[in-house]
C-alpha positions in Angstrom: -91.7 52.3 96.3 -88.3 50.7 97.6 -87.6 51.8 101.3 -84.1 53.7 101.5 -81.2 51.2 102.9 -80.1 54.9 104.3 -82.3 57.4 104.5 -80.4 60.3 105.1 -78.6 59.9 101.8 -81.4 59.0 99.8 -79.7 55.6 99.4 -81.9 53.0 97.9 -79.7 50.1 97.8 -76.4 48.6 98.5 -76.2 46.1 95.4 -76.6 47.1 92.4 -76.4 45.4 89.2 -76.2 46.0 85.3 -79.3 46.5 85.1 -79.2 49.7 86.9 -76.4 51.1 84.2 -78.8 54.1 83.7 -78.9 55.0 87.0 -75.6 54.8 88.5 -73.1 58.0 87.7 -69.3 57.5 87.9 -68.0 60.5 88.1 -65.4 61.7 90.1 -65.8 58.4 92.0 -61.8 57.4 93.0 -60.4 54.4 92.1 -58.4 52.7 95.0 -57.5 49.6 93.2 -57.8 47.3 90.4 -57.2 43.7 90.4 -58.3 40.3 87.4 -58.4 37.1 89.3 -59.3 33.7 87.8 -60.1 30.5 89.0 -57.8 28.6 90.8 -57.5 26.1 88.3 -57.3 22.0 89.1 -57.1 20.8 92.6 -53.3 19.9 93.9 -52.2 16.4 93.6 -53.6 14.9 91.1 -52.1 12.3 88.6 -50.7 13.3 85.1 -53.8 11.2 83.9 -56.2 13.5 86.6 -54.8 16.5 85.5 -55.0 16.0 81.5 -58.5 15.4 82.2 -58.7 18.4 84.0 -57.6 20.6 81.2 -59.8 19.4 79.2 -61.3 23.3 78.3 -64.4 24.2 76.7 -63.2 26.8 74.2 -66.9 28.3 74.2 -67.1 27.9 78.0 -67.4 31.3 79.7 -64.2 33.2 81.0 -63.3 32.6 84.2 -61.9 35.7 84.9 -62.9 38.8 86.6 -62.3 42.6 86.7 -62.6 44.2 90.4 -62.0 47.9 91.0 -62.0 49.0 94.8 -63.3 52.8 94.9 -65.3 55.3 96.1 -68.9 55.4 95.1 -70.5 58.8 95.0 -74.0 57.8 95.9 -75.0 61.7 96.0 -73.4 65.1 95.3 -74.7 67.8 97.5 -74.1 71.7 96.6 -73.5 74.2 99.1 -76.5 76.5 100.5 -74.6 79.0 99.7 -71.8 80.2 97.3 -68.0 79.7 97.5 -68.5 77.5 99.8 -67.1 73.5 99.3 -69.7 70.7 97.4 -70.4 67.9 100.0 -70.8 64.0 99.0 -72.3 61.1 100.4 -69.4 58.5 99.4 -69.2 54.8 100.1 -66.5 52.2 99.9 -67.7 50.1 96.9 -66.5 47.1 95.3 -66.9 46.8 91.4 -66.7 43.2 89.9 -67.1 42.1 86.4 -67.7 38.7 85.8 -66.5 36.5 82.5 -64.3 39.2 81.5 -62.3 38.7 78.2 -60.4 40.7 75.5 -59.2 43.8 78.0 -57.4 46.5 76.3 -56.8 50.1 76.3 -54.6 52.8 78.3 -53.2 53.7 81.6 -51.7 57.4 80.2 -50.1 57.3 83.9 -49.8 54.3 86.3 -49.8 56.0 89.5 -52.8 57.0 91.5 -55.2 58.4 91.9 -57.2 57.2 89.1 -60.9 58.5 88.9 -63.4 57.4 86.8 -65.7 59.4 84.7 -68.1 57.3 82.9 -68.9 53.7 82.5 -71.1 52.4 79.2 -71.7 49.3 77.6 -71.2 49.3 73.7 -72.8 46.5 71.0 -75.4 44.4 72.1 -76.9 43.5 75.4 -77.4 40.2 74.2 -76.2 37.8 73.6 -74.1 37.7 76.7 -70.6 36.5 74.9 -71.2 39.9 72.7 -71.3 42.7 75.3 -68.4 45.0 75.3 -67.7 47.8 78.0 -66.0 50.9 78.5 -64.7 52.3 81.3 -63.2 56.0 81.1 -61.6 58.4 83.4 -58.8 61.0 84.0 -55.4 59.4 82.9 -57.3 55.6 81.9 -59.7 54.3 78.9 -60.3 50.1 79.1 -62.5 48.8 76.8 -63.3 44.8 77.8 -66.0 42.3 77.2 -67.6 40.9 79.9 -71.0 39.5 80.7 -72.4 41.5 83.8 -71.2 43.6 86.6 -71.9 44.1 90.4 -71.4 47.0 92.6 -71.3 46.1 96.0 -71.2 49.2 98.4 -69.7 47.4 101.1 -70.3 50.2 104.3 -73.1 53.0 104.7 -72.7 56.4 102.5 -70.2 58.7 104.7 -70.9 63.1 104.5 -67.9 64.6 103.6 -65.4 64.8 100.7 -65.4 63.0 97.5 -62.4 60.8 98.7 -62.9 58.6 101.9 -59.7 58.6 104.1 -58.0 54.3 104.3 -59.5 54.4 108.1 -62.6 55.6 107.0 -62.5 52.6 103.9 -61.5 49.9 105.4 -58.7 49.5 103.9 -58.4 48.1 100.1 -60.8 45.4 99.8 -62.3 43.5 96.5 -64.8 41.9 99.4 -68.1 41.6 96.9 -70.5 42.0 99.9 -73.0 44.7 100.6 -73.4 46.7 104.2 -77.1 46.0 103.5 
């Protein structure tokens, strides 16, 4: 059995992975931010000849690019003791990254926040890699993308409280893919 990274949530980990689809639940967790980066492409200075070698591309080389989401992970939902009373969360700042990412479409029905997601699934095959397809849906968004795995980093311990962590409480926005533990 896998010791608890924090007990008194029941937290068992702070990275989790793919692999642990099945177990993770998304929703009501708040989405802060969403950003797609890429590499940063050739070095600066080199020589017309440098740079036409450069880019060169593989066109069945992976993506480079990836999806982050900044939010607030709802690592446990707790119900009153008794009724009419407020439910409780354990929530931590999390950072969501998708890596090789391609092909993103879908709708923002409102570009303003708060955005909160509601379910996450993979669709088509698990493999091979260059195949899997994702969809993420929530109040006021659905994306569908490909991309080939993702990580969920929670980056500080589980806080009791509400379902939404104040920006103090955060740390901010951050796409920072490291876990408290």
């Amino acid at each position: 059995m896998q010791r608890a990274v924090h007990a008194e949530s029941g937290l068992r980990k702070a990275t989790w992975t793919d692999q642990d689809l099945d177990t993770l639940s998304w929703d009501l967790c708040q989405i802060h931010a969403v950003a797609i980066t890429d590499d940063e492409g050739p070095p600066d200075g080199l020589t017309p000849e440098e740079f036409l070698e450069q880019d060169d591309l593989d066109d069945t080389a992976p993506s480079a690019l990836r999806l982050h989401l900044d939010l607030d992970y709802i690592v446990r939902r707790v119900e009153p003791p008794t009724p009419f009373r407020d439910v409780e969360f354990w929530v931590s700042p999390a950072t969501l990254v998708f890596d090789c990412v391609w092909s993103i479409s879908g709708d923002l029905h409102a570009l303003h926040l708060p955005l909160q997601m509601r379910r996450l699934h993979q669709q088509g095959p698990t493999i091979p890699l260059d195949e899997r397809r994702w969809h993420l849906e929530g109040d006021g968004f659905d994306l569908r993308f490909g991309a080939w795995n993702f990580t969920l980093h929670l980056r500080r311990p589980p806080q009791y409280g509400r379902r939404v962590l104040r920006m103090a409480d955060r740390g901010g926005i951050s796409f920072e893919p490291r876990s408290f533990a």
